[in-house]
BAKOL-842204 format. One record per residue: residue number from 1; chain; y, x, z negated of N, C-alpha, C in turn. Coordinates in steps of 0.001 Angstrom, whole numbers, plus 500000, padded with zeros to 6 digits. Layout:
ATOM   seq   mol       ny       nx       nz      cay      cax      caz       cy       cx       cz
ATOM   NUM     A        Y        X        Z        Y        X        Z        Y        X        Z
...
END
This chain:
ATOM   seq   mol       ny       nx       nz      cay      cax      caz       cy       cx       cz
ATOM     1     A   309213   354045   836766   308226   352954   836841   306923   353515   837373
ATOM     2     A   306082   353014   836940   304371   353214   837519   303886   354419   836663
ATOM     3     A   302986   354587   836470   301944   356315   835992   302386   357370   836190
ATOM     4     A   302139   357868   835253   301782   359675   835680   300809   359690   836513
ATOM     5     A   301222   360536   838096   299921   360684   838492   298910   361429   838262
ATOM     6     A   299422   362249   837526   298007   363704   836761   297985   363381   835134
ATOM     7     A   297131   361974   835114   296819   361343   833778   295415   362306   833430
ATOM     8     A   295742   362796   832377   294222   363576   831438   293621   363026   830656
ATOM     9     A   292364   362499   830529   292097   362106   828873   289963   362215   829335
ATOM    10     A   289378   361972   828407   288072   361780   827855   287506   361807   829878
ATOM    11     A   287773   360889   830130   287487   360398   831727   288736   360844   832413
ATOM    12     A   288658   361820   833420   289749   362345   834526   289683   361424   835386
ATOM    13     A   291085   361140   835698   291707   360242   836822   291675   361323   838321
ATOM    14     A   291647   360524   839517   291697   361320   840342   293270   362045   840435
ATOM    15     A   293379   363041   841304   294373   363448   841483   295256   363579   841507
ATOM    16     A   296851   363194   841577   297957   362895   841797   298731   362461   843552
ATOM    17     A   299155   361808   843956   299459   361283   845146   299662   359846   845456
ATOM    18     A   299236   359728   846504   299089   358194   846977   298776   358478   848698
ATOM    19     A   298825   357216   849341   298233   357527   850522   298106   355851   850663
ATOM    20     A   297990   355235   852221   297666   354142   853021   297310   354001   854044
ATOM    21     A   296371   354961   854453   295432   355222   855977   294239   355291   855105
ATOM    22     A   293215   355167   856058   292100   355226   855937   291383   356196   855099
ATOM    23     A   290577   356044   854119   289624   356979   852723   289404   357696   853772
ATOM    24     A   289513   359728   852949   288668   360504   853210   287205   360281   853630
ATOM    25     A   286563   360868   854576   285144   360371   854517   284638   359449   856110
ATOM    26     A   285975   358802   856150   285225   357723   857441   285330   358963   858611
ATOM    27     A   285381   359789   858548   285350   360869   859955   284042   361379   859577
ATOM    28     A   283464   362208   860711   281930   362647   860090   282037   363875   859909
ATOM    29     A   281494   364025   858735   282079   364878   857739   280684   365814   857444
ATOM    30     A   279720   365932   858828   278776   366797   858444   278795   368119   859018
ATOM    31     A   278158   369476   857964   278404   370480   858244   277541   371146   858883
ATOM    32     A   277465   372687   859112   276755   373574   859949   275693   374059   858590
ATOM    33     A   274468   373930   858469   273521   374568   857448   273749   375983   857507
ATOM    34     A   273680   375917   855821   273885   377739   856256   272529   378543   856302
ATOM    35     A   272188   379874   856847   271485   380301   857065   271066   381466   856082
ATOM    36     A   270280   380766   855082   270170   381711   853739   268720   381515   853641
ATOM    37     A   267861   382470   853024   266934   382423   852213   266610   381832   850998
ATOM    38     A   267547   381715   850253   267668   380624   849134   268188   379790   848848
ATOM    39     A   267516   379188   848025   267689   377384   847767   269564   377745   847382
ATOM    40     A   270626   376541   847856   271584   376691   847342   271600   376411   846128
ATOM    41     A   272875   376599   845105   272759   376444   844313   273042   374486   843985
ATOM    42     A   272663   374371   842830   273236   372881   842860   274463   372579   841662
ATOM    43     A   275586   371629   842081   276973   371592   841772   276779   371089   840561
ATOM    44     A   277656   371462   839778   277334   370897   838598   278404   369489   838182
ATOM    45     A   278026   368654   837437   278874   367866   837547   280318   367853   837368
ATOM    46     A   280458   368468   836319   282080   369060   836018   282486   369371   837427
ATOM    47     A   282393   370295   838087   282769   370805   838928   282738   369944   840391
ATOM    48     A   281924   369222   840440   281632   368318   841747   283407   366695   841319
ATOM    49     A   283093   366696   839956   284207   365142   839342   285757   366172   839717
ATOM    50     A   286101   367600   839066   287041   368401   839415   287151   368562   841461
ATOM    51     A   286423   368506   842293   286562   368383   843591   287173   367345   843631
ATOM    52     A   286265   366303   843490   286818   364645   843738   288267   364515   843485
ATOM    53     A   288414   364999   841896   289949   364880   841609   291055   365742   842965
ATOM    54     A   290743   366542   843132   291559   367006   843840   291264   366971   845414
ATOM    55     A   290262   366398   845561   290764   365595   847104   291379   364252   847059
ATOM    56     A   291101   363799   846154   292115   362233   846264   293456   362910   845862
ATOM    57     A   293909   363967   845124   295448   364200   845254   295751   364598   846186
ATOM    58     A   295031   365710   847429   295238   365840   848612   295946   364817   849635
ATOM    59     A   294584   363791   849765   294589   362624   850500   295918   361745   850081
ATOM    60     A   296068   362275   849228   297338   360507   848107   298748   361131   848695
ATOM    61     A   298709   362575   848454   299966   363212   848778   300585   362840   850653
ATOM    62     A   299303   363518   851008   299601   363084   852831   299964   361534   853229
ATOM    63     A   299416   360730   852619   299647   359553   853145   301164   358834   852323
ATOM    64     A   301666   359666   851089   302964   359122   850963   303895   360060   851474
ATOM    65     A   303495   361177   852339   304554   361790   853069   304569   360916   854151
ATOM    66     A   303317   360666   854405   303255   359815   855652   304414   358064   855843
ATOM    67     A   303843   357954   854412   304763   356445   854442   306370   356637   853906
ATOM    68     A   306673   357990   853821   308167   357966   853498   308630   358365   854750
ATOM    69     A   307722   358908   855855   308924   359391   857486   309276   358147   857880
ATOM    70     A   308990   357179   857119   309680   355989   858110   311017   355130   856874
ATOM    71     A   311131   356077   856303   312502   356070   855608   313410   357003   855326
ATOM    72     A   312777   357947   856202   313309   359350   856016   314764   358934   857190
ATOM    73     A   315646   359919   856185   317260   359645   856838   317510   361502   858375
ATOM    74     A   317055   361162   859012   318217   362459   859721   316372   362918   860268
ATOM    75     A   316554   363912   861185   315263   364574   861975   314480   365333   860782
ATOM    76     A   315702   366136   860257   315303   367236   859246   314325   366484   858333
ATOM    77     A   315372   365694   857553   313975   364653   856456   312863   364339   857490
ATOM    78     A   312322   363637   858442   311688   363979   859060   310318   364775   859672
ATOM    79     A   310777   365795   859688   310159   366714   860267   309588   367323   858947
ATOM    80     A   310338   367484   858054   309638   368106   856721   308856   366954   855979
ATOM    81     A   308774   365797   856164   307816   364723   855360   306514   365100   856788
ATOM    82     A   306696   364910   857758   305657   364978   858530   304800   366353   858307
ATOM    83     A   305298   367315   858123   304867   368997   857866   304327   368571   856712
ATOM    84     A   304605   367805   855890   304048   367592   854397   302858   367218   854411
ATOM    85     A   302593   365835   855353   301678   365451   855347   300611   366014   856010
ATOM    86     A   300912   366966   857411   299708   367894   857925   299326   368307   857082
ATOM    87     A   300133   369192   856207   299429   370289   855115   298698   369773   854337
ATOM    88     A   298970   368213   853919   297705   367674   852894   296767   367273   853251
ATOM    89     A   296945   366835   854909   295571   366480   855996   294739   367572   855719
ATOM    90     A   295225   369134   856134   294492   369992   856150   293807   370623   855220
ATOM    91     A   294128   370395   853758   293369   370126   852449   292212   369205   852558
ATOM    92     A   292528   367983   852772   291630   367422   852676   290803   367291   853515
ATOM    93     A   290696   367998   855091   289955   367987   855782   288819   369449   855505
ATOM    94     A   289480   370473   854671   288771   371521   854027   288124   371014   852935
ATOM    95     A   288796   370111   852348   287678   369450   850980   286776   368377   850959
ATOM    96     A   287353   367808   851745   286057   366592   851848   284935   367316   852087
ATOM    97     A   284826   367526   853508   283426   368237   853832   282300   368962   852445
ATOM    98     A   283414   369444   851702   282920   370696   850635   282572   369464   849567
ATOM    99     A   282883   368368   849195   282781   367287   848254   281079   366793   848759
ATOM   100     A   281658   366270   850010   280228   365915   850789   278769   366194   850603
ATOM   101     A   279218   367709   851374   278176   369064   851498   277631   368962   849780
ATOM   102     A   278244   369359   848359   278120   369420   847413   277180   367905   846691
ATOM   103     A   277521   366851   847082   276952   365563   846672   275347   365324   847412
ATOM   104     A   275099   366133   848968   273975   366165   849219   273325   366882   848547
ATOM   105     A   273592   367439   848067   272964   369141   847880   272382   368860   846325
ATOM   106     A   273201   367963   845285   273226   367997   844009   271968   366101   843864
ATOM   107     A   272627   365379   844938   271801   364515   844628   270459   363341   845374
ATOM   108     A   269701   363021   845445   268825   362499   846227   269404   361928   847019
ATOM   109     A   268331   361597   848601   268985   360692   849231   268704   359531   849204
ATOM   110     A   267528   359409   848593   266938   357836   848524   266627   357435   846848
ATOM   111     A   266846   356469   846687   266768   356295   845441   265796   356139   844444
ATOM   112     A   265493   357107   843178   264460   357897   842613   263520   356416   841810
ATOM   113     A   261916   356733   842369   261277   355639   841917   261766   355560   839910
ATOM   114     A   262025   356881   839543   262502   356345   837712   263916   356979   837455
ATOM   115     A   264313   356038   836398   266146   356391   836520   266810   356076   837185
ATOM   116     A   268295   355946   836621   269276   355671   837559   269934   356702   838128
ATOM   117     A   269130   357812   838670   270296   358612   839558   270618   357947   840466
ATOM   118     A   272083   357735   840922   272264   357431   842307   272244   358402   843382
ATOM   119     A   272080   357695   844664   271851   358442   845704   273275   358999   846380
ATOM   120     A   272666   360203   846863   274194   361335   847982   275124   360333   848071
ATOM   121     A   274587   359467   849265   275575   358312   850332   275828   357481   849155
ATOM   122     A   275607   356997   848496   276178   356157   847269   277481   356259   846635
ATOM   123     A   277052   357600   846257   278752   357897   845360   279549   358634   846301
ATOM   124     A   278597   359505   847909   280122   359609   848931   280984   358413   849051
ATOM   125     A   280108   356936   849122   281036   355609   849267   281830   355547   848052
ATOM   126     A   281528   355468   847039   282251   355300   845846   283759   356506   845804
ATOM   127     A   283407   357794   846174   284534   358358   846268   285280   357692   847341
ATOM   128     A   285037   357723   848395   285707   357309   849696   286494   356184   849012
ATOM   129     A   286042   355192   848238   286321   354165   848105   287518   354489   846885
ATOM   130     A   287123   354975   845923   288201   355545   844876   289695   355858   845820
ATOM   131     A   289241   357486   846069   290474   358286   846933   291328   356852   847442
ATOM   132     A   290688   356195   848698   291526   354911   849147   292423   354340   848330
ATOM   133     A   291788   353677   846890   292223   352962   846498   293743   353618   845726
ATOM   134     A   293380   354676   845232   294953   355738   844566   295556   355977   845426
ATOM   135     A   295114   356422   846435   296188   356666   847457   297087   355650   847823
ATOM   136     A   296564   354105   847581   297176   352707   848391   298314   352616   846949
ATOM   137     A   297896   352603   845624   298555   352616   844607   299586   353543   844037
ATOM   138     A   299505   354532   844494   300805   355566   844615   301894   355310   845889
ATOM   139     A   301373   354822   846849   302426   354615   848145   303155   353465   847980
ATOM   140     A   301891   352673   847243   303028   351768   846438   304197   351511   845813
ATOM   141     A   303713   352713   844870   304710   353228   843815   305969   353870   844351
ATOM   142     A   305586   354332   845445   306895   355323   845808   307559   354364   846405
ATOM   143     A   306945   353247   847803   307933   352418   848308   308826   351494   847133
ATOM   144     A   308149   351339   846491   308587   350166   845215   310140   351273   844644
ATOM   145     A   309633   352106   844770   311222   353419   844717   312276   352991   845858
ATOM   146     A   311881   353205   846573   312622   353650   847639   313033   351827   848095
ATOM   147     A   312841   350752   847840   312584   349341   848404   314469   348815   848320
ATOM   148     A   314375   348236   849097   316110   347727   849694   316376   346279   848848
ATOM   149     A   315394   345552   848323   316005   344248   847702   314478   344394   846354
ATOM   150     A   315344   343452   845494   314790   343143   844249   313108   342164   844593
ATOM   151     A   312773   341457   845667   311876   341102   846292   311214   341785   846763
ATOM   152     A   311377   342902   847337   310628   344196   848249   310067   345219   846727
ATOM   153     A   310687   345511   845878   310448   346153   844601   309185   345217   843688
ATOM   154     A   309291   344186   843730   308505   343391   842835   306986   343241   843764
ATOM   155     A   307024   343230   845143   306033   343148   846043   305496   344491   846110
ATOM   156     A   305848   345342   846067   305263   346685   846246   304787   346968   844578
ATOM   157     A   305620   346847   843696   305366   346892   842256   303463   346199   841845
ATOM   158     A   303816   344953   842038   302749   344511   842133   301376   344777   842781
ATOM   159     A   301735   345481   844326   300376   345808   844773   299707   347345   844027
ATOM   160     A   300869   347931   843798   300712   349311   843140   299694   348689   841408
ATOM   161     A   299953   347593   840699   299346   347371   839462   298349   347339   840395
ATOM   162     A   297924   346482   841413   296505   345539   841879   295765   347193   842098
ATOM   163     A   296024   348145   842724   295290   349110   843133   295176   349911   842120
ATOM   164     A   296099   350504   840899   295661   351140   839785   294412   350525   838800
ATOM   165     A   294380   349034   839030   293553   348446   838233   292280   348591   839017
ATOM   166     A   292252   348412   840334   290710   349557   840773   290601   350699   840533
ATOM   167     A   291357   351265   840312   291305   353290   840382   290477   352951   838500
ATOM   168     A   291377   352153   837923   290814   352096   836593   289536   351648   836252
ATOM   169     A   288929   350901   837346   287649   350370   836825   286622   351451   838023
ATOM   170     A   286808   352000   838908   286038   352702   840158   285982   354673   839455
ATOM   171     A   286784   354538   839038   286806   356158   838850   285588   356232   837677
ATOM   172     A   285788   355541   836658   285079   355994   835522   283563   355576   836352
ATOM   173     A   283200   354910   837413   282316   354728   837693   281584   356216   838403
ATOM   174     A   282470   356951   838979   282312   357657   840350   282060   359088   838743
ATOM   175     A   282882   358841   837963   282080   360393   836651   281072   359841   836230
ATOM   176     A   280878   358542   835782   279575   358469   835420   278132   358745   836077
ATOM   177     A   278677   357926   837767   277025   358909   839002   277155   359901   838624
ATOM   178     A   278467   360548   838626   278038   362255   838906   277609   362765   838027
ATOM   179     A   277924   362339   836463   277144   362999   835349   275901   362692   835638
ATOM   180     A   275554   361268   835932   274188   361120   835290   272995   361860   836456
ATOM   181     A   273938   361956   837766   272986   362018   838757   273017   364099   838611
ATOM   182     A   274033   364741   838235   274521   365697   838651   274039   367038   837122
ATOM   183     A   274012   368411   837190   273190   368533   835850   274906   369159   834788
ATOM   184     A   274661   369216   833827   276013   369857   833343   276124   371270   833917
ATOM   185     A   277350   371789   833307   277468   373436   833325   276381   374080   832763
ATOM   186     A   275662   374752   832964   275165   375687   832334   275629   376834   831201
ATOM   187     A   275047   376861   830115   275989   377914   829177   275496   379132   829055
ATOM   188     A   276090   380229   828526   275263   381518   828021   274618   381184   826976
ATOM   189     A   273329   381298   827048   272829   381076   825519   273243   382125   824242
ATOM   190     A   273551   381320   823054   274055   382222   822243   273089   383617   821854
ATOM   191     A   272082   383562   821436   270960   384416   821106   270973   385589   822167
ATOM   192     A   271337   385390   823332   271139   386755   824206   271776   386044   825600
ATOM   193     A   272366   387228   826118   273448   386573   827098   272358   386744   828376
ATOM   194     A   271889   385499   828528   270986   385134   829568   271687   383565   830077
ATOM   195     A   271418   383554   831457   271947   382113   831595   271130   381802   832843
ATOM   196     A   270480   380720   832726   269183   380172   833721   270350   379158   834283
ATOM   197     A   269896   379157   835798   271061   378310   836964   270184   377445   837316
ATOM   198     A   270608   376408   838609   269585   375308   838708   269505   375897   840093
ATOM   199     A   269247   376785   840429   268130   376935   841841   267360   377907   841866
ATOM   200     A   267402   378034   840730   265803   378681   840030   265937   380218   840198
ATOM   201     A   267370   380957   839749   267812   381940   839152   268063   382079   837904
ATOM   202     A   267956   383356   837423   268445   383850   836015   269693   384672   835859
ATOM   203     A   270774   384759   835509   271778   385803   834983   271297   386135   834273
ATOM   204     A   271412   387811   833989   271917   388537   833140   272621   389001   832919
ATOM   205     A   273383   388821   831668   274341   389643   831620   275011   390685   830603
ATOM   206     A   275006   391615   831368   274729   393700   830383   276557   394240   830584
ATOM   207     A   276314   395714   829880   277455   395973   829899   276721   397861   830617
ATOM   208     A   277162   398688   830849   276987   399961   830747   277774   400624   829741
ATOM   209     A   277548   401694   829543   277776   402766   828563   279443   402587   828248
ATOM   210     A   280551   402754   829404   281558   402417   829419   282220   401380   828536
ATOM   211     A   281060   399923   828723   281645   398780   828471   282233   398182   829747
ATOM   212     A   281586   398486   830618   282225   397781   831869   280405   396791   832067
ATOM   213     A   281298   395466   832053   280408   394141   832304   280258   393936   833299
ATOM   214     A   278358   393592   833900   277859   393217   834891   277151   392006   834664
ATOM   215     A   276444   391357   836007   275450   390301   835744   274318   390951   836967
ATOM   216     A   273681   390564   836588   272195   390828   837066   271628   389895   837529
ATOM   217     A   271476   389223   838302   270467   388258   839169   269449   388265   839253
ATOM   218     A   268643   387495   838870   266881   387793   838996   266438   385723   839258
ATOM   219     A   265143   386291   840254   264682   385195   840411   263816   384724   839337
ATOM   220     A   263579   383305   839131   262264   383241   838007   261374   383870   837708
ATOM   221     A   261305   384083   838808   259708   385136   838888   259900   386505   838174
ATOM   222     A   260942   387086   839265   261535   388187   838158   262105   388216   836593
ATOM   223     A   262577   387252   836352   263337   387004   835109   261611   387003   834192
ATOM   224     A   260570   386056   834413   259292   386646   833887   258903   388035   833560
ATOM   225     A   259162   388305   834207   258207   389593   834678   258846   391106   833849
ATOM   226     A   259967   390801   834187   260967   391666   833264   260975   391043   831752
ATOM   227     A   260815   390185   831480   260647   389369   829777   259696   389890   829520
ATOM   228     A   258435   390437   830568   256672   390733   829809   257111   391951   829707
ATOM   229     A   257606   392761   830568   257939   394552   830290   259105   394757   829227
ATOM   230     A   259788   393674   829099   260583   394258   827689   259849   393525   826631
ATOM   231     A   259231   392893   826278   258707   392862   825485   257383   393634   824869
ATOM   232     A   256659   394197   826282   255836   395594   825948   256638   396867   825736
ATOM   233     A   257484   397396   826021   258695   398239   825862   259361   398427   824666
ATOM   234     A   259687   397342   824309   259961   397022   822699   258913   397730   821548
ATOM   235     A   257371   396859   822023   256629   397390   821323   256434   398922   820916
ATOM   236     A   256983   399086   822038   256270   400757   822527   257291   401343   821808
ATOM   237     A   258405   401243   821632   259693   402092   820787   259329   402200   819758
ATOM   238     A   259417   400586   819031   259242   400872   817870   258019   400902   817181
ATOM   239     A   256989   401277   817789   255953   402108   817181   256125   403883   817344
ATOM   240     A   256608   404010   818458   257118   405196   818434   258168   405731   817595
ATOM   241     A   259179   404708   816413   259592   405374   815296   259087   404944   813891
ATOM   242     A   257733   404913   814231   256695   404586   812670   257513   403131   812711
ATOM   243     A   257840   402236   813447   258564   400850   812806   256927   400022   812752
ATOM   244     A   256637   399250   812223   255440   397944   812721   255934   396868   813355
ATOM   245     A   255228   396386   814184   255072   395020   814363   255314   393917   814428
ATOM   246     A   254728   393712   813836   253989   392435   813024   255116   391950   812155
ATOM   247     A   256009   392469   811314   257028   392104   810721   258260   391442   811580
ATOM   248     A   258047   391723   813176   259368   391262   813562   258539   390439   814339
ATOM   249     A   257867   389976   814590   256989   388886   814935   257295   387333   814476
ATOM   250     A   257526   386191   814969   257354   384865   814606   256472   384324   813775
ATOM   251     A   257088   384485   812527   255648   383949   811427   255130   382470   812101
ATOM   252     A   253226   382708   811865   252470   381440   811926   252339   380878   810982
ATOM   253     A   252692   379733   810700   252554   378746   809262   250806   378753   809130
ATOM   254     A   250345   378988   807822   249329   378708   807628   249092   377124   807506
ATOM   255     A   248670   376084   809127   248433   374866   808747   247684   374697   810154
ATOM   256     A   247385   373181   810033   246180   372814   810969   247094   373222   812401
ATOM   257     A   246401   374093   813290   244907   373858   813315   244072   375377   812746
ATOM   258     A   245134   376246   812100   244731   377340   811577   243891   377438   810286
ATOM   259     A   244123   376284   809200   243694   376120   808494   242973   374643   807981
ATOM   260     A   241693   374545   808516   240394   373800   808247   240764   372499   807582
ATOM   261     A   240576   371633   807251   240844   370273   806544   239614   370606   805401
ATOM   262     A   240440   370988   804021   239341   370853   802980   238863   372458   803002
ATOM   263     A   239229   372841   803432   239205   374350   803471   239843   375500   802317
ATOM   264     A   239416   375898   800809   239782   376090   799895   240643   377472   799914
ATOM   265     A   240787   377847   800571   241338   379177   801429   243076   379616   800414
ATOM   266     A   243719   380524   801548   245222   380350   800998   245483   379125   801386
ATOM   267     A   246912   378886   800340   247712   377836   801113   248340   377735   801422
ATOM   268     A   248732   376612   802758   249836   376876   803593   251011   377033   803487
ATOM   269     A   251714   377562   804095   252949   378011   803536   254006   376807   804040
ATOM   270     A   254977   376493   803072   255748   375275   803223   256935   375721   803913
ATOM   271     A   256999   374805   804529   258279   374605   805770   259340   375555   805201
ATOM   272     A   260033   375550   803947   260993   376021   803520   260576   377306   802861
ATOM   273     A   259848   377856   803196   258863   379283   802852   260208   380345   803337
ATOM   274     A   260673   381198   802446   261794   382133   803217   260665   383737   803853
ATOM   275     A   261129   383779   804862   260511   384887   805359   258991   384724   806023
ATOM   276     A   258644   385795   807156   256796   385922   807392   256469   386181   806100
ATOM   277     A   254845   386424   806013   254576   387579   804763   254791   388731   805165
ATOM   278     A   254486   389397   804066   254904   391079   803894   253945   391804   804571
ATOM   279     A   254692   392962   805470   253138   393533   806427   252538   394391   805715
ATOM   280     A   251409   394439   806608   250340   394949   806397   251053   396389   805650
ATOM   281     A   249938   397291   805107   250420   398750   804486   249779   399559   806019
END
């Protein structure tokens, strides 16, 4: 009876677990700044909705170890549901913070005069509020297991629907802030394995002679600067093997504002023109 708790599809469900203490989050959950020279990086959304998921399975897990020691038979059952649940405390007291830390970092704190990004504290509530609600709906599920009369099963049954049917309408809410507020992954661009990050770095990424693969880090500035010297560098080769130019150059369409209105000249070359022209001799 009840869900899979590690449901996959289009929109990720949080985590797997359950839980009936208090949402991740109501402890203060602020960290030590770190002491860097550069801007951190900012989370991308995939990766910030993948946290979330797996602190509400954290949180869900501890709190139904928590609500089975009081049906646990003998010390032993016991003592190992309670050990269960530290260990998922201590997950989630390593992840929240990092969920947190990540949601300031990725999104405003006050809310942007255009667009709907939402703000940091916004969707920390909305998670807080999610995690809670799966966690209350899995502990459900398990007592509704474990329940001594056909009355105790139907009462727990029931609160477990009432709380999946928030997880169902709150979660898709809590991916949608984060997409909209949060930027995607970044890709390698196909054309040349360069990949621009959002705190205003560049990858590169080369191989050496071997074939053993590196990445290269460069700031904007640098990532410029090195684009103007390989592109003078370039030049410089292949004039140095009699190559030209001008042929590997971005053809200019002959059209306004290059060519005059009424201007009897050549004519412009049409969109579907194959090739620059032919270079110079």
């Amino acid at each position: 009876m009840g869900r899979h708790w590690d449901r996959r599809g289009n929109t990720p469900p949080p985590g797997p677990g359950t839980g009936a203490y208090p949402a991740p989050g109501t402890a203060d959950a602020t960290t030590e700044p770190a002491v860097t020279p550069l801007r951190a990086p900012i989370p991308t959304a995939e990766a910030v909705i993948e946290l979330a998921n797996e602190v509400c399975g954290h949180f869900a897990r501890a709190a139904v170890a928590r609500a089975m020691v009081g049906h646990s038979e003998g010390e032993a059952e016991h003592a190992r549901l309670t050990a269960r649940a530290e260990r998922f405390d201590a997950l989630v007291n390593e992840k929240w913070p990092a969920l947190v830390e990540a949601l300031r970092t990725g999104l405003p704190s006050a809310a942007p005069l255009q667009g709907p990004a939402p703000t940091a504290e916004a969707v920390i509530a909305l998670a807080n509020e999610v995690c809670g609600h799966f966690a209350q709906a899995a502990v459900a599920r398990t007592l509704a297991e474990h329940s001594a009369s056909e009355a105790e099963h139907a009462s727990q049954a029931a609160r477990a629907e009432q709380f999946d049917a928030l997880v169902d309408e709150k979660w898709p809410e809590l991916v949608e802030a984060l997409r909209t507020g949060l930027p995607s992954a970044a890709q390698i661009e196909r054309f040349m394995p360069v990949r621009p990050l959002t705190n205003g770095h560049v990858e590169l990424h080369v191989h050496d002679t071997s074939a053993r693969r590196f990445v290269v880090l460069l700031t904007g500035v640098q990532a410029l600067a090195v684009g103007a010297h390989m592109t003078a560098y370039g030049s410089i080769v292949l004039d140095r093997i009699g190559q030209k130019l001008d042929p590997l150059l971005p053809h200019v369409k002959a059209a306004p504002p290059f060519v005059p209105p009424g201007f009897a000249g050549q004519p412009a070359t049409p969109d579907g023109a194959a090739g620059p022209p032919p270079a110079h001799p």
